[in-house]
C-alpha positions in Angstrom: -61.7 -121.1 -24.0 -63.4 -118.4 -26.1 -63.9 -114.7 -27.2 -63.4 -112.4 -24.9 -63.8 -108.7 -24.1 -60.6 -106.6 -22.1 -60.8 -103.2 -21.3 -61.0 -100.2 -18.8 -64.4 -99.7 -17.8 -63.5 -97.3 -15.3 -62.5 -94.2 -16.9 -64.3 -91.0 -18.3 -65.4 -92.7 -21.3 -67.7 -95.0 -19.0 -68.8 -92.3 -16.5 -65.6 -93.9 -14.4 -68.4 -96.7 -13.4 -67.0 -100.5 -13.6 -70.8 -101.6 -13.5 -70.8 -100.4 -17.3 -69.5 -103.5 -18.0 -73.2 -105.5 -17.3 -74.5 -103.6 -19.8 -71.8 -104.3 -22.4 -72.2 -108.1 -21.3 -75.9 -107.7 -21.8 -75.4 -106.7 -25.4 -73.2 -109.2 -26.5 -76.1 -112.3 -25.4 -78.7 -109.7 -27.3 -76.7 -109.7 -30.2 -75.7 -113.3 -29.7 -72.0 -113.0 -30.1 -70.0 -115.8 -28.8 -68.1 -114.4 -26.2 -67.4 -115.8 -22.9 -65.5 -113.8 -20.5 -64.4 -110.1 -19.3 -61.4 -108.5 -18.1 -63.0 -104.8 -16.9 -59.9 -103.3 -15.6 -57.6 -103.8 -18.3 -55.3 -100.6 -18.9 -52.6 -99.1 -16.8 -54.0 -97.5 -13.9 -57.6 -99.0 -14.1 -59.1 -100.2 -11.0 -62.9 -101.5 -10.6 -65.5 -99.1 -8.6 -67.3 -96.2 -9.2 -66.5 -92.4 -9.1 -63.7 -90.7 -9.7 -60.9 -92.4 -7.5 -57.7 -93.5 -9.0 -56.8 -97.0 -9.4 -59.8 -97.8 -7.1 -60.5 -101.5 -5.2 -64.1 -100.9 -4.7 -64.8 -105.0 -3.6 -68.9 -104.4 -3.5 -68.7 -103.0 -7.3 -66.4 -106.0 -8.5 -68.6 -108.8 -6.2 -71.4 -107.2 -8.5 -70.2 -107.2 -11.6 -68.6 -110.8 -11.3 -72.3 -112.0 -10.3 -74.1 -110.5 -13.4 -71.5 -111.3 -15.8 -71.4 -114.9 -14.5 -75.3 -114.9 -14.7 -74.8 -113.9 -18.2 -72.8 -116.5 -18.8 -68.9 -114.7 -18.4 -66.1 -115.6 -16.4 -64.7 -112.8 -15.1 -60.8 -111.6 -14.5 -58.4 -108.9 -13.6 -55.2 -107.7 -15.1 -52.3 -106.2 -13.2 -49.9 -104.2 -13.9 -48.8 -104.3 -10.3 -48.3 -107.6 -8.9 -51.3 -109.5 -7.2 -51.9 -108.2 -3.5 -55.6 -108.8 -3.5 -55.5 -111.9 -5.6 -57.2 -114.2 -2.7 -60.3 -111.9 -2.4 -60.6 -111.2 -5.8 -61.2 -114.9 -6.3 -62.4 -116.4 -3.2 -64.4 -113.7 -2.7 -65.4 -112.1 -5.6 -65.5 -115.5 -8.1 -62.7 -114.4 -10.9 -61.1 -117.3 -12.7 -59.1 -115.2 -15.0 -55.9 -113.6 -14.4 -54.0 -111.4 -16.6 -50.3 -109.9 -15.7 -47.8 -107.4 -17.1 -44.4 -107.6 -18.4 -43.8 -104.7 -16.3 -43.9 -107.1 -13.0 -43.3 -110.6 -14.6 -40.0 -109.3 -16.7 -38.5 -111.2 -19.2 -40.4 -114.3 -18.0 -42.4 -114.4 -21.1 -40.0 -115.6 -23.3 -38.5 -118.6 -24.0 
C-alpha cells in the first residue's frame, strides 16, 4: 500500500501519448517521492495508446508502460468506467495488479 498517481495520460494535454506516463514515473524516483503505483487511464473516456483514437486499447503501448513503470518500481492498474472485457490480458498479459471501477457499472454496490 502506498502513494499513488491516477490520471489520463492519453489526452491533448500529454500529446494523447500513454507512454508519458514513464517519464512522470521517472520524476517521481528523481525527486524521491514515495510513490508506488499508477493508474494512466483514469478519466472517463481514457484508453492507453498513442495518437488520436478515442478510448484506444493499444496492448503494445500498455505492455510498455507496465514494464518501465514496474522497472521503476510501480505497480501498474486500469480504471473502468465500462465493465472489464479485457481484464485477463490486461493482467496476464500486460502485468497490472491494480484495478479501479466506476459507480457507473458497479451501482449502489459501494455502500453499505
Amino acid at each position: 500500500l502506498g502513494l499513488g498517481d491516477s490520471d489520463c495520460y492519453h489526452n491533448t494535454r500529454h500529446g494523447n501519448d500513454t507512454n508519458v506516463v514513464k517519464a512522470v514515473a521517472s520524476k517521481y524516483r528523481d525527486m524521491r517521492l514515495p510513490a508506488s503505483w499508477f493508474l494512466p487511464n483514469d478519466g472517463y473516456g481514457c484508453g492507453f495508446g498513442k495518437g488520436d483514437a478515442v478510448f484506444p486499447s493499444d496492448f503494445d503501448t500498455l505492455d510498455e508502460v507496465v514494464k518501465d513503470l514496474n522497472r521503476q518500481g510501480f505497480q501498474v492498474g486500469l480504471w473502468s468506467s465500462t465493465g472489464l472485457p479485457n481484464i485477463s490480458r490486461e493482467v496476464a498479459g500486460s502485468g497490472t495488479r491494480i484495478g479501479k471501477t466506476d459507480v457507473g457499472w458497479i451501482g449502489d454496490g459501494y455502500r453499505y
